[in-house]
Phi, psi and omega in degrees: 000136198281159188285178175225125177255120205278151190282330193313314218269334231279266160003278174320299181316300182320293173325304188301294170325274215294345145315332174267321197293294170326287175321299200292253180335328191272336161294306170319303185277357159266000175259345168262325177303333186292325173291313165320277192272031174294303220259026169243320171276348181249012160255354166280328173295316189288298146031271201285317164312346192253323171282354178274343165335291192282336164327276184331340212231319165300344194262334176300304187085053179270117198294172209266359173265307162336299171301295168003273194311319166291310149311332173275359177283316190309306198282326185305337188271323186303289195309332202250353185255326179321273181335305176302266197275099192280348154277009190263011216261344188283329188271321184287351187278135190298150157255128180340298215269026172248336178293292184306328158300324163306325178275323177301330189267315164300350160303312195295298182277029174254341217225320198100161148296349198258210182036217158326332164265006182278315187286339173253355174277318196282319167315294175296356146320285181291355162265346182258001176242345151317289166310344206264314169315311177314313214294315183277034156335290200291001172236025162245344181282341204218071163317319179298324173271139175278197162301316179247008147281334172270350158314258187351283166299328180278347174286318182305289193320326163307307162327263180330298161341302178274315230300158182268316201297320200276014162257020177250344167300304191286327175310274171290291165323308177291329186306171189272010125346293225292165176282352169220100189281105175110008176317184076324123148236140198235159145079020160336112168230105177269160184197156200200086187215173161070330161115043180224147176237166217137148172257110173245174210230154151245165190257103142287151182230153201241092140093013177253159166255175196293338218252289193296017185263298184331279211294356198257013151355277177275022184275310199286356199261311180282355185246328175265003153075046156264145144311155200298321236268036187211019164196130180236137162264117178224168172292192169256171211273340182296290196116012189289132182264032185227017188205166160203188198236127179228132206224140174215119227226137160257355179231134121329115170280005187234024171302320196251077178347133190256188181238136141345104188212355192200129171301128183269332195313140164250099187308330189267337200245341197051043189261132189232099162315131209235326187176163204258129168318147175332304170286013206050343177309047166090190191243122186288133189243140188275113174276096185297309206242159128259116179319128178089347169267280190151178182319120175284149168282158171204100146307080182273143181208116201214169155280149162357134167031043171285327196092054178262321162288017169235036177232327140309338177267328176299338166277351168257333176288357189258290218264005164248050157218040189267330183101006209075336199301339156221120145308118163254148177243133171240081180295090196262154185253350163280030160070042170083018176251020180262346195225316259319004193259353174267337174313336187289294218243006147239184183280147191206180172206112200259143190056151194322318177309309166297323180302290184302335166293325211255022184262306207284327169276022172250037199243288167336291175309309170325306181319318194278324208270296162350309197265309176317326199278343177273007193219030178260149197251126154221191196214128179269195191277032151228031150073017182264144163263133158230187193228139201060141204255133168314289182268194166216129202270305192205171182294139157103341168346078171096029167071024164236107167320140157300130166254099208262116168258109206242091164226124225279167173080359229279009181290318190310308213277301193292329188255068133238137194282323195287322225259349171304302175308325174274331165302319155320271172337302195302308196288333185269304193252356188291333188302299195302359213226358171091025159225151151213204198218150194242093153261156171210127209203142147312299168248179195231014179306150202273334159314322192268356161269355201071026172114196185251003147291355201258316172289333175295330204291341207273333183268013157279340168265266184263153198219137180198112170204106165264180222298149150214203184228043174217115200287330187292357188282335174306318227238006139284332190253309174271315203032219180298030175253351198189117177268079122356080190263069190284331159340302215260033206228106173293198175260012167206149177283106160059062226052034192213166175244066181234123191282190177242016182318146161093336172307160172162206171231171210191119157233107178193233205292325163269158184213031196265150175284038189254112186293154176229199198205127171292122197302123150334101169254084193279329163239142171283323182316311162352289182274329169265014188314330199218029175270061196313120189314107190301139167233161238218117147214158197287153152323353175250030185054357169271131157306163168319174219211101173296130179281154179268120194350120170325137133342147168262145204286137173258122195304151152264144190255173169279131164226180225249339177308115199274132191261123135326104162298331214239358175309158164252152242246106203285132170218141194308114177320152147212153189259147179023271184291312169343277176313333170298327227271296193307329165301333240242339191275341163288306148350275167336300189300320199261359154289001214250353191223162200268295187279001176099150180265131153283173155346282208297313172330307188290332169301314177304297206278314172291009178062345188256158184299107175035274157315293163329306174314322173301296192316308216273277155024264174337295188287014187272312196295297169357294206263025149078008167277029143189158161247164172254144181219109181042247208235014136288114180293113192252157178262148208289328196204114181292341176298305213253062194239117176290135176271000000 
């Protein structure tokens, strides 16, 4: 039965509603002024209560040893409860205004509340109830907070107080000295993930910006007396250029090299995790392809026995579970003795001779894949057909594999002119067409790249540079994309004999200034154990042209012939900036040792040929920034090698 509603009654009821609803609001708004203004209210309450007391007790005309006698009962039952129960002792300990009350109320009731004792009750009221209000300021100022956000936030603060870090931030950093004079840290957080432990901070900043909080690293680094690789600045996540992120870490997560064990690549993003950052915070990543572009160039660039050949092998142990959809070609120009652990499982061409056959066909191949690709027919998203493709959208695209032309060594390769130019090409056009090119080098001098168009193009995509010993090798490769210290990176960490092989910096699917350390291949056999070896064949369905055999290496006889000391010696131009960045990178070396470099040492470690190495060696002595102690170079004044 449907319910009937008498029209009479309709008004009432209304009324009745908007009547509860007004009760209902008038309560809510008195339980939050009760919340607000509670730590305002019980010493205005105590107040009023102790003086409505004495009233009570002048009009009763109850004599002033009767009040006495009740107050020593209070305390004596107080004193007794203390005892008994030792959690009552902190709400139970007497207080000054309970002393003055005790003397105030037998007074009250001999004399009365008004007059002169109304005016001398309400004066000691009001020095005892002011303050008590000021302290609790902050939860009338700030209504809007709950109880236990502000408990919360006053605890942080509190937190943030005592920490030594953020009082030596303010001391020094913050100071008007300091490298960001009026910063902040805010947003305390410890974190323990990854097998790295740290406090990380946000920065507020007073008129500096995020990119000059980056660069003030090592001031903050010289004020809290770290090593680079245990404070880091990076930007917020936000992007606020008035704020930054600051990490100060006590552990490393990458003192222990992790191993390789499982393909990471993401086929659909082409992001290839390469090895996990310091801070444990995730993995610095290689952008190989962009979905819809095409292939990336990559620069690996580290000293001797850096681990520049184990950020190769995670790329062949990657891309030969692709299925063919990527080749890495591994071109070496020392005849396979820079990597030897690769030969077994890609296709490679060993010594300069083989090298120069197998750049002009793929010299050829651009060409041919350049024509298959203009001449592929789809149909877009209205159904129109058209015919030729911009790009290459992802690997195995139109039946043609991505093609990684990986070559070690490459100054050896670049000064040669004919073979710098097809490397050039491939690296400006090869990308629309599934090919690049991957190098690895000791340095980045532009001579020894093969000019300077050929290193900008290899450093517009992925940048891997591991330790060395010359900082200008950071500010060629990243240049204003990353602030970087491959320099500063020893051969061992930090109060440990544990090396750093595999350390560095990474700007490619990742972009954090943090160094991180490349994932452990200790056998390749190990990892292709059940891996079919990649093989290399052209768009035209043919293989490479097996290069024609080395010569066999012939013992040397004694001979009677006599050799010219004094012939003269062709030796590789460098320009200028060439010779400082090698002066500035011998230097470096020979800061790093007591006793000094011989020639081949120095020849060794610096990447450069022979002859040059000498040649810069000599002029160092020249200009009186080393000397020789026997057939060694020591360096003369350690200031002026910048750390």
């Amino acid at each position: 039965m449907a319910r009937r509603t008498t029209p009479d009654l309709q008004p009432e009821q209304e009324q009745d509603e908007q009547t509860e609803a007004l009760a209902q609001a008038a309560r809510a708004v008195a339980r939050k002024a009760v919340h607000r203004y509670r730590h305002a209210v019980a010493p205005h309450a105590t107040v009023a209560g102790v003086w409505g007391t004495g009233v009570v007790l002048h009009l009763a005309d109850v004599p002033a040893w009767q009040v006495l006698a009740g107050e020593a009962a209070v305390y004596a039952a107080a004193a007794t409860v203390r005892t008994l129960f030792p959690k009552t002792r902190g709400p139970l300990t007497p207080r000054w205004w309970q002393a003055g009350t005790t003397v105030w109320l037998p007074a009250a009731a001999e004399l009365g509340a008004f007059g002169a004792m109304q005016s001398l009750y309400f004066a000691a009221a009001g020095l005892w109830t002011v303050p008590y209000v000021w302290r609790n300021r902050g939860y009338i100022t700030r209504p809007e907070l709950k109880r236990r956000a502000l408990e919360a936030a006053q605890q942080a603060k509190a937190l943030e107080a005592a920490d030594p870090i953020v009082k030596r931030w303010n001391t020094k950093t913050a100071g008007k000295r300091g490298a960001l004079p009026g910063s902040e840290l805010t947003d305390r957080e410890e974190f323990a993930h990854g097998g790295a432990e740290g406090v990380r901070y946000r920065v507020t900043l007073d008129g500096q910006t995020t990119e000059e909080a980056m660069e003030a690293r090592k001031r903050i680094c010289s004020d809290f007396g770290k090593a680079i690789n245990f404070v880091h600045v990076e930007e917020p996540d936000g992007g606020e250029q008035n704020a930054a992120v600051v990490t100060a870490l006590k552990r490393l997560a990458v003192e222990d090299a992790q191993l390789w064990t499982e393909p990471l690549l993401d086929l659909e993003t082409g992001i290839l995790p390469v090895g996990p950052f310091e801070d444990g915070a995730g993995d610095a990543a290689l952008q190989v392809w962009e979905p819809g572009s095409g292939p990336l160039p990559c620069g690996i660039f580290g000293a001797m026995r850096t681990g520049k050949s184990s950020i190769l092998k995670i790329a062949v142990a990657e891309f030969a579970r692709t299925e063919g959809r990527i080749v890495l070609d591994y071109l070496d120009p020392q005849d396979g003795q820079s990597c030897p652990d690769l030969l077994d499982y890609v296709p490679h061409a060993l010594g300069i001779d083989a090298i120069r056959q197998r750049l002009y066909d793929y010299q050829a191949e651009m060409a041919h894949r350049r024509k298959l690709l203009s001449q592929v027919e789809w149909t877009d998203e209205d159904g129109v057909k058209r015919r030729g493709v911009q790009s290459y959208d992802h690997p195995g695209v139109h039946g043609l594999p991505m093609l990684v032309i990986a070559i070690d060594e490459f100054h050896l390769v670049a000064r040669h002119e004919d073979l710098a130019t097809i490397v050039h090409d491939i690296l400006a056009e090869g990308s629309k067409c599934g090919m690049t090119v991957w190098t690895l080098d000791q340095n980045v001098y532009v001579a020894g790249m093969g000019g300077g168009d050929v290193l900008a193009l290899v450093t517009s995509g992925n940048i891997v540079v591991l330790r060395n010993s010359d900082r200008r090798i950071a500010s060629a490769t990243f240049g204003q994309r990353m602030v970087a210290y491959p320099h500063l990176i020893k051969l061992y960490f930090p109060g440990t004999r544990k090396k750093t092989k595999g350390c560095g910096y990474l700007l490619g699917a990742t972009d954090r200034p943090v160094m991180m350390r490349a994932r452990h291949i200790p056998k390749m056999s190990k990892v292709m154990r059940d891996v079919t070896p990649m093989k290399l064949t052209w768009a035209d369905g043919t293989t490479p042209t097996a290069p024609a055999p080395a010569p066999p290496v012939q013992e040397r006889v004694a001979s009677d012939e006599q050799i010219s000391f004094d012939a003269p010696v062709e030796v590789e131009a460098l320009s200028p900036d060439d010779v400082a960045a090698a002066q500035q990178s011998m230097l470096s070396l020979l800061a790093e040792t007591d006793e000094g470099l011989t020639g081949p040492e120095l020849t060794v470690r610096s990447g450069l040929p022979l002859p040059v190495a000498f040649r810069v060696a000599a002029s160092l002595v020249e200009q009186g920034q080393a000397c020789m102690a026997g057939d060694r170079y020591v360096i003369a004044d350690r200031k002026r090698v910048a750390s």
